[in-house]
C-alpha positions in Angstrom: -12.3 -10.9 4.4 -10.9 -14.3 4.8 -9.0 -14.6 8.0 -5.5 -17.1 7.3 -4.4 -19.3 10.1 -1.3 -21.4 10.5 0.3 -18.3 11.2 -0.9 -17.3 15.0 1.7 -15.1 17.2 4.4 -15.6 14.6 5.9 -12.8 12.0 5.3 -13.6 8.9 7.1 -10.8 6.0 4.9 -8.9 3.7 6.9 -7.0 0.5 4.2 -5.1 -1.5 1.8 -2.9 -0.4 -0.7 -2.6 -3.3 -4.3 -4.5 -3.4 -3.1 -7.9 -2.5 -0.4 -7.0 -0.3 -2.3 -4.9 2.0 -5.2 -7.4 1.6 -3.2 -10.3 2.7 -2.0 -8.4 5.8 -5.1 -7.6 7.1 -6.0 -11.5 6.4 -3.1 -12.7 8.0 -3.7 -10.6 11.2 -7.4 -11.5 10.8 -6.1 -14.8 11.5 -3.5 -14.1 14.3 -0.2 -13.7 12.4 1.8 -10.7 13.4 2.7 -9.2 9.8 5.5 -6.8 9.2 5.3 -5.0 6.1 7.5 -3.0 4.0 7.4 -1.8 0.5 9.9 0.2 -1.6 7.7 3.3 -2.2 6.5 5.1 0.4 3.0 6.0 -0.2 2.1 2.2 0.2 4.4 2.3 3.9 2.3 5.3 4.9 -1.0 3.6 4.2 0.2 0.9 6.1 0.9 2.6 9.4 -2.3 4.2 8.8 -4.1 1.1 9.5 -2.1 0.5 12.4 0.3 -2.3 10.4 3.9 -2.7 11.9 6.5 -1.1 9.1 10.0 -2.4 8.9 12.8 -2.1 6.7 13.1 -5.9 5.6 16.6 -4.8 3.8 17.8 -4.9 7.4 15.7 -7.2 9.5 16.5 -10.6 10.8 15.1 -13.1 8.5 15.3 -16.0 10.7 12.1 -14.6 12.7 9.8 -14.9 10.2 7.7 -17.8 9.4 6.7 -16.7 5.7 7.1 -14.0 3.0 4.2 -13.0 1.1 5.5 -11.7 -2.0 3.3 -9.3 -4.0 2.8 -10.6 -7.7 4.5 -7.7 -8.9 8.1 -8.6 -7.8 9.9 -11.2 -9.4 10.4 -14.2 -8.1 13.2 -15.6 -10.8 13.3 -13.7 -13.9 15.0 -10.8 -14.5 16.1 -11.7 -11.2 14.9 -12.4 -7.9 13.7 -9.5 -5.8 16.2 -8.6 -3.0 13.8 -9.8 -0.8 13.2 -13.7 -2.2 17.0 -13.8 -1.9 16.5 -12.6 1.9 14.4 -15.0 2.0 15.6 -18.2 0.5 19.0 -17.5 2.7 17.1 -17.8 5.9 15.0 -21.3 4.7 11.9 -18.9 4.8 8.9 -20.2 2.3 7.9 -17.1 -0.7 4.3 -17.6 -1.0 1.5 -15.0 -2.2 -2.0 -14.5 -1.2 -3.3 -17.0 -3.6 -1.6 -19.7 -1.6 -2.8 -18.2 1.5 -6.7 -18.5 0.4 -5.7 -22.2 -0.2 -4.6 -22.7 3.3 -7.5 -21.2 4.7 -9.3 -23.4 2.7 -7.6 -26.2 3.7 -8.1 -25.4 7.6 -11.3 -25.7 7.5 -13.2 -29.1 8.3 -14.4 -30.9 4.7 -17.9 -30.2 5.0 -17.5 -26.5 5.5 -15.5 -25.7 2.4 -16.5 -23.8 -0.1 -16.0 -24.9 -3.6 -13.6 -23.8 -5.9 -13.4 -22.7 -9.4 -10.0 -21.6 -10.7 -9.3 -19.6 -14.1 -6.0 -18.8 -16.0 -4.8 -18.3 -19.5 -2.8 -16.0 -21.2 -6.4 -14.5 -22.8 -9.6 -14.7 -22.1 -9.5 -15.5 -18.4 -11.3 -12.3 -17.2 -14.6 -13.1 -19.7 -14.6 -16.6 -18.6 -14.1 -15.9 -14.8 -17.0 -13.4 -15.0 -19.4 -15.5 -17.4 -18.7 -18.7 -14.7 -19.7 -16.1 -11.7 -22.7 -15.0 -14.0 -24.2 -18.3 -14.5 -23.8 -19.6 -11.5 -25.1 -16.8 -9.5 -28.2 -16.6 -12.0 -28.6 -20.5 -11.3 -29.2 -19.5 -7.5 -26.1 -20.4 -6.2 -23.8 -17.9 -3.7 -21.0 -16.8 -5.8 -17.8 -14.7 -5.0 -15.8 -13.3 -8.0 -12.2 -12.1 -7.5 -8.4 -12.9 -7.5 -6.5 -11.5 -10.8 -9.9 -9.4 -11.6 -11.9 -7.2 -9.3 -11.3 -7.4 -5.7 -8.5 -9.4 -4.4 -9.1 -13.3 -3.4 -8.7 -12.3 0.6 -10.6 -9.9 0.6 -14.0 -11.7 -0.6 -16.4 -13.2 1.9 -15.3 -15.7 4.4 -15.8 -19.3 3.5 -19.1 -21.1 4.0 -20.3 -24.4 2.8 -22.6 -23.3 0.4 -20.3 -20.9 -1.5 -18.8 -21.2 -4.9 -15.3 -19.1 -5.0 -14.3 -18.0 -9.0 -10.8 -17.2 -8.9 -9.1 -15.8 -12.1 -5.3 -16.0 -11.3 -2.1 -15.0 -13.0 1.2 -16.6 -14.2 2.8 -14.6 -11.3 0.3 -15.6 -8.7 0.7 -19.3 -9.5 4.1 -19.1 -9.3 3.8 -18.4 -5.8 1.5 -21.4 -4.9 2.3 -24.9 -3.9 -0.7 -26.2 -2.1 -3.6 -24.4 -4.2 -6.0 -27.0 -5.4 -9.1 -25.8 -6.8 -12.5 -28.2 -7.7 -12.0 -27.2 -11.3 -9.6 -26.0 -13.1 -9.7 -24.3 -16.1 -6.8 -23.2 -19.0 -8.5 -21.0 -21.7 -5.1 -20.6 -23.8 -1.2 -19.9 -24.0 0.5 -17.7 -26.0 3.5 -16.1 -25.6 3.3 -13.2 -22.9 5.6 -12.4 -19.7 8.8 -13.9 -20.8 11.0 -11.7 -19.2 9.1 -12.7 -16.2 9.1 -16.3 -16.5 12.9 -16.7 -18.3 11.0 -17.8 -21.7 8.0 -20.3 -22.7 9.0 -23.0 -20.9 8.9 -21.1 -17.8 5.9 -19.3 -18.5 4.0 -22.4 -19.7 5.4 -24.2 -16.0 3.6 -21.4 -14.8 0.3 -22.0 -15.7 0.7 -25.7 -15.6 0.9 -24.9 -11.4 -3.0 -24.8 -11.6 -2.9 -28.7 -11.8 -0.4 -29.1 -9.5 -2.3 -31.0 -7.0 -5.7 -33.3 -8.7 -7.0 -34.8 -5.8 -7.7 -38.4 -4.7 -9.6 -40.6 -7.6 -9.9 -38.2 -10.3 -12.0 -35.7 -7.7 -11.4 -32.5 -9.6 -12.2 -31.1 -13.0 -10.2 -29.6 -15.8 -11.0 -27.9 -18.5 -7.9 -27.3 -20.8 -8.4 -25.7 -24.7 -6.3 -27.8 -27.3 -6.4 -25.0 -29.8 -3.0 -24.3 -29.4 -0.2 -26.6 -28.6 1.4 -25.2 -25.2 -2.3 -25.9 -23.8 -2.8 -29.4 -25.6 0.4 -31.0 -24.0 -0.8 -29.1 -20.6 -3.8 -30.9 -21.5 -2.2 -34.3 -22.2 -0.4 -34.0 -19.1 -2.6 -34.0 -16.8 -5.6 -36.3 -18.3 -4.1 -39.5 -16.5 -4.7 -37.4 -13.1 -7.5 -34.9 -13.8 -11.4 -35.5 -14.9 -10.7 -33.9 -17.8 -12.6 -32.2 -20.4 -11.1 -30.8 -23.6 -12.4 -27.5 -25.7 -11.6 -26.5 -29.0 -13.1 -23.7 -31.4 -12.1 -25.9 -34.4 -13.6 -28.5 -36.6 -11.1 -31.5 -37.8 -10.6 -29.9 -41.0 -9.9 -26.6 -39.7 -7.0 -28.2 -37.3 -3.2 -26.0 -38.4 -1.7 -29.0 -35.9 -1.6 -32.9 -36.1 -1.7 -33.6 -32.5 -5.3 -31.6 -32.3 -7.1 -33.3 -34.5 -9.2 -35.0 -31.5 -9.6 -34.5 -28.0 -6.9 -35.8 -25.4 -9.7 -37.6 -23.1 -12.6 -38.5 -25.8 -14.7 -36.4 -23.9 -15.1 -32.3 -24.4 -17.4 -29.4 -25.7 -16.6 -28.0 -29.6 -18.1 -24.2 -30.0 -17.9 -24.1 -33.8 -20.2 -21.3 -35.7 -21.9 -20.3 -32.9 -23.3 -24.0 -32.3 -22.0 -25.1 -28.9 -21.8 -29.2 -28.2 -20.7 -31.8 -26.2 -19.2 -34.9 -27.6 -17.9 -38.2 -25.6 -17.6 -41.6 -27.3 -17.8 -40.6 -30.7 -21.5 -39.1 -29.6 -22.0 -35.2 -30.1 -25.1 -33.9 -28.1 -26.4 -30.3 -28.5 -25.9 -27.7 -25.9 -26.6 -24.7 -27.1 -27.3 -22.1 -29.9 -24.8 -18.9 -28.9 -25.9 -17.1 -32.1 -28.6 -16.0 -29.3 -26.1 -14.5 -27.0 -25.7 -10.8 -28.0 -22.7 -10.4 -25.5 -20.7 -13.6 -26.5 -19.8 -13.1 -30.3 -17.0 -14.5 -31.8 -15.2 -18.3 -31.9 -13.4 -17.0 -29.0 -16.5 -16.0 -26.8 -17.9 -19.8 -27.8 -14.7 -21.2 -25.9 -15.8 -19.1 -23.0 -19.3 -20.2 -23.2 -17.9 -24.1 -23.1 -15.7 -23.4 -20.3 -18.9 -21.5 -18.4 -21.1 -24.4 -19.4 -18.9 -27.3 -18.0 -17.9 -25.9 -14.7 -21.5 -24.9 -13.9 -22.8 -28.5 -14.6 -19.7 -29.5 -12.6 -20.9 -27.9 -9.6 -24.6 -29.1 -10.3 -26.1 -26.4 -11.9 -29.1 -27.6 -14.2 -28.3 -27.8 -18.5 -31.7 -25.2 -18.6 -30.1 -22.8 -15.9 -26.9 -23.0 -17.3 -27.7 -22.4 -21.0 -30.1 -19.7 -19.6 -27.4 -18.4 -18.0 -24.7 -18.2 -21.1 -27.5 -16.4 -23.4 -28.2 -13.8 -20.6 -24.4 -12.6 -19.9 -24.5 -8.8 -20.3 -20.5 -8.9 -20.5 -17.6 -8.0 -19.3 -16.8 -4.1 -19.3 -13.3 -3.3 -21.9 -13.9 -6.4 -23.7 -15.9 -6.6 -27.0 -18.3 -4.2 -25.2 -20.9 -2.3 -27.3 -20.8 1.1 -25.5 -22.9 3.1 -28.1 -24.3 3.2 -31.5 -24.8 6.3 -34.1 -27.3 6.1 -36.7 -26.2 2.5 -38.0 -22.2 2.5 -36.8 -21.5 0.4 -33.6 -18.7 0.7 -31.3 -17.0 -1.8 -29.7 -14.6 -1.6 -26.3 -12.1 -4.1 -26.2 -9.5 -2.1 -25.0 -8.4 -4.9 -22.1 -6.8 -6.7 -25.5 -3.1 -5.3 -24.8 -1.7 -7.9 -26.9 -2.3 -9.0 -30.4 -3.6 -12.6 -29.3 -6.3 -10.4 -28.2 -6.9 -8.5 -30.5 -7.0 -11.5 -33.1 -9.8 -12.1 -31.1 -12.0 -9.2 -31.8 -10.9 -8.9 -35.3 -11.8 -12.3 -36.0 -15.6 -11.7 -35.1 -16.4 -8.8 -37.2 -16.2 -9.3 -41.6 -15.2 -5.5 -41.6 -14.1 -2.7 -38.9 -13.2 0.8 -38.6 -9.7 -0.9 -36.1 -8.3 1.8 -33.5 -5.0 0.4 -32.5 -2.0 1.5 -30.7 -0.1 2.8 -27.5 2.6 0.5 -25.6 3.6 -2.3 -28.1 4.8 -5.8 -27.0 7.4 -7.9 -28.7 6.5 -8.9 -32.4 3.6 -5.7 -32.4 0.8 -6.7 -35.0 2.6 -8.8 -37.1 1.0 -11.9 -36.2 -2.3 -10.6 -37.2 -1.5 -9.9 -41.1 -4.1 -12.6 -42.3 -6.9 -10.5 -41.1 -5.8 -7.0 -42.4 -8.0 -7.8 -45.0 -11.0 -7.3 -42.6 -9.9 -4.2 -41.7 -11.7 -0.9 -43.8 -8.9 1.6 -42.2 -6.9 1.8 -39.5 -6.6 4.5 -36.7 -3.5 4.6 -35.0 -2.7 6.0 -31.5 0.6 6.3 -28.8 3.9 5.0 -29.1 3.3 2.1 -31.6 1.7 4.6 -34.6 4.8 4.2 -36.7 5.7 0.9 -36.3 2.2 -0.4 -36.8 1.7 1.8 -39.6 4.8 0.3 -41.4 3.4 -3.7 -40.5 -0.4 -2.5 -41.9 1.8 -1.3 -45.3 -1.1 -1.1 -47.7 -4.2 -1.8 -45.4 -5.4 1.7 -45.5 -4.7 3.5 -42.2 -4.0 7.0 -40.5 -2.3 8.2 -37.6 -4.0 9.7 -35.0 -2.0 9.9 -32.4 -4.4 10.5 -29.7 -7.6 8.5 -28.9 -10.3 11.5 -29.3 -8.9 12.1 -32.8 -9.0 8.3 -33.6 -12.7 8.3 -32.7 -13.5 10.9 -34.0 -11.9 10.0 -37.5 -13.2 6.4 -37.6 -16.9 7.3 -36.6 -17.0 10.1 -39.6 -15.6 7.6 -41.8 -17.9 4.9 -40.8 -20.7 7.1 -41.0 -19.8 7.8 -44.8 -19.7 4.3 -45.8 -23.0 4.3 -45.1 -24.7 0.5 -44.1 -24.0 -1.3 -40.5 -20.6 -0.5 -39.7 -18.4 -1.3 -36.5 -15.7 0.8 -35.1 -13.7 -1.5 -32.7 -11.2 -0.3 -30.5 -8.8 -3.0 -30.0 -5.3 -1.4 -28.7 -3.2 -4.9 -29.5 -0.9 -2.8 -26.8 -0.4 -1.7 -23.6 -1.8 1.8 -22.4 0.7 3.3 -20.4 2.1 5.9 -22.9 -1.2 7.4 -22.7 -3.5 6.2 -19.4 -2.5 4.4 -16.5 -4.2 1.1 -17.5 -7.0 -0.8 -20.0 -9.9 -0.1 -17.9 -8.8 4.1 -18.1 -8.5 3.1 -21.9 -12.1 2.1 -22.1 -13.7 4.6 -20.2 -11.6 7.3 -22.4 -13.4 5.4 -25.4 -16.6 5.5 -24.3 -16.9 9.2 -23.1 -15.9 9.9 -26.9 -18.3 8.0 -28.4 -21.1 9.5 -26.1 -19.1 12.9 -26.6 -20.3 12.4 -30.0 -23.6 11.7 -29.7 -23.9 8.1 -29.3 -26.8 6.3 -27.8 -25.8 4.3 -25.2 -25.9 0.6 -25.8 -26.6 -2.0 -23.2 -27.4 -6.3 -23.5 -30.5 -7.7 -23.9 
């Protein structure tokens, strides 16, 4: 745990009570802070008084007595409207942060030369890979590593500070929201697309959002960004903040592959291409090898290079060797729900990516196969599959599942296709058919949706998958 300070003897509002609310109380009292915590279901305010927390109604408390509210991630803080209790709030003069912005104060408290370092991730895709690749090659360079924030276990509830520690952080839209101080060594953007607007009051606010990572660069050009230009949202992010930030730009693109004038080079002269599995680094007009990913079982796909850049810069940032680093990209065993290889039968493969719960993602995993056997489906988000018509021709037959069978079945058209309705049937179907087309095929489970029509998130998605692929025989597949 990471005890906060700033807050000692004084009552400081908690509304929330899931993984980073609780976390951030016991952190806060860790620190001396008296927190008061309330939550509008009451499983949460049992678990609280469990553990000995005070429990208030903070519909009827007196504001003016506390010196914060943390604000879990989950409530809005503008869009569709603020929660009752940021209006509480903002009518008593009292500051809506979230635990993010806690860990940045404790950081802060600390003398220099004991804090740890700092590696920050967001994006609307992607971030979980990258954050987890980063952790991976730093930790198999030697160096001591804590993984958390939007992925895994919660930011305060990782190990305490110490100077010799490296802190990966994946963080949301909603957590940077509520951060004003948050300030990381290096920063990293993987991509924008649209996502959240109902939380964020459209694309401007979203993008806003994420541009909070780069809020506050440092004296002299002391941090690092890494922003992708292959879309446009994250090239003006990226030329706003060169001027401020040692920046370096990525893109999965060669010149003549560019769909936008203003990224036909990089913002700063100086950034990593991953084109083809051929990862380099380019500054001045020079373009220096890095690495061959071809090698790397578990990072297929032009998306997976952009990770790989991203993975490589920050750990030569933080002084990690170009040996250890490469060694470390080309021995990532991946990240579990995205384009993981969970089995193979006879010659057919099948691939978990079921944390893709929007069609950005699943453009992703599409775009690294020439043909799949596609399971798709469940909670659709605005605009469904549309967007991903170009590579319906990659696509052998669709599988349908959940709520968005119809509707995807009417954008697919003539791509062949079938609905399944349920998961087990899906995988069932698609492994029989694959079989029969005899030859090295792929059945990819890529959802493009959300899963609660059916589980109660991705990860319960994935394991579903899995167990009927083993169900069926399946040898187990892991990375080598």
């Amino acid at each position: 745990m990471i005890p906060v300070p700033g807050y000692e003897g004084r009552r400081v509002a908690v509304f929330g009570l899931g993984r980073s609310g609780i976390t951030a109380a016991r952190a806060l009292q860790a620190g001396g802070a008296i927190p008061i915590l309330w939550d509008d279901g009451v499983s949460g305010r049992m678990q609280a008084e469990a553990e000995g927390f005070a429990v208030e109604d903070l519909t009827a408390a007196d504001w003016s007595g506390f010196a914060a509210l943390v604000l879990s991630p989950g409530a809005p803080l503008t869009h569709p409207k603020p929660h009752w209790s940021v209006d509480k709030a903002r009518e008593a003069g009292v500051p809506v942060i979230g635990d993010v912005e806690l860990f940045a104060r404790a950081l802060t408290a600390l003398p220099k030369d004991q804090r740890s370092r700092v590696v920050a991730i967001t994006g609307t895709n992607g971030k979980s890979t990258t954050t987890a690749l980063i952790g991976w090659v730093l930790k198999s360079a030697g160096l001591t590593v804590h993984v958390g924030g939007n992925i895994g276990i919660g930011v305060l509830a990782l190990p305490a500070p110490t100077p010799d520690a490296v802190y990966v952080i994946e963080v949301s839209s909603y957590q940077l929201d509520l951060t004003t101080t948050f300030a990381p060594d290096v920063a990293i953007l993987t991509n924008i697309s649209p996502d959240h607007l109902d939380r964020h009051g459209g694309m401007e606010g979203y993008v806003a959002a994420k541009r909070r990572l780069f809020a506050n660069p440092g004296e002299a050009r002391a941090r690092a960004a890494m922003v992708s230009i292959d879309d446009e949202w994250s090239y003006w992010v990226a030329e706003d903040v060169c001027d401020d930030w040692a920046l370096a730009c990525v893109s999965t693109r060669t010149e003549g592959d560019m769909t936008s004038q203003p990224l036909n080079a990089f913002v700063s002269g100086f950034g990593f291409r991953a084109v083809s599995g051929k990862l380099t680094m380019e500054k001045g007009g020079e373009v220096e090898s890095i690495a061959n990913l071809t090698c790397a079982r578990s990072l297929p796909g032009r998306h997976n290079g952009q990770n790989a850049a991203f993975a490589y810069g920050a750990a030569r940032r933080l002084g990690v060797s170009h040996d250890a680093a490469v060694a470390g990209l080309l021995s990532f065993p991946g990240l579990a729900h995205r384009m993981e290889a969970v089995g193979r039968l006879g010659p057919v493969r099948f691939i978990n990516d079921s944390k893709a719960t929007n069609a950005d993602a699943a453009r992703q995993a599409l775009s690294s196969y020439p043909h799949v056997f596609w399971i798709a489906g469940g909670v659709p988000k605005a605009g469904g599959i549309d967007d991903l018509a170009d590579l319906f021709p990659r696509v052998t037959r669709a599988y349908l599942i959940g709520e968005a069978s119809e509707a995807f079945a009417a954008t697919l058209a003539d791509t062949p296709h079938v609905i399944a309705r349920t998961l087990d049937a899906a995988v069932a179907a698609a492994a029989a058919d694959a079989a029969s087309a005899g030859g090295d095929q792929i059945v990819l489970l890529s959802p493009a949706c959300a899963s609660f029509d059916q589980y109660p998130d991705f990860e319960a998605r994935g394991e579903a998958f899995r167990a009927a692929v083993l169900a069926l025989g399946a040898v187990p597949e892991t990375a080598s």
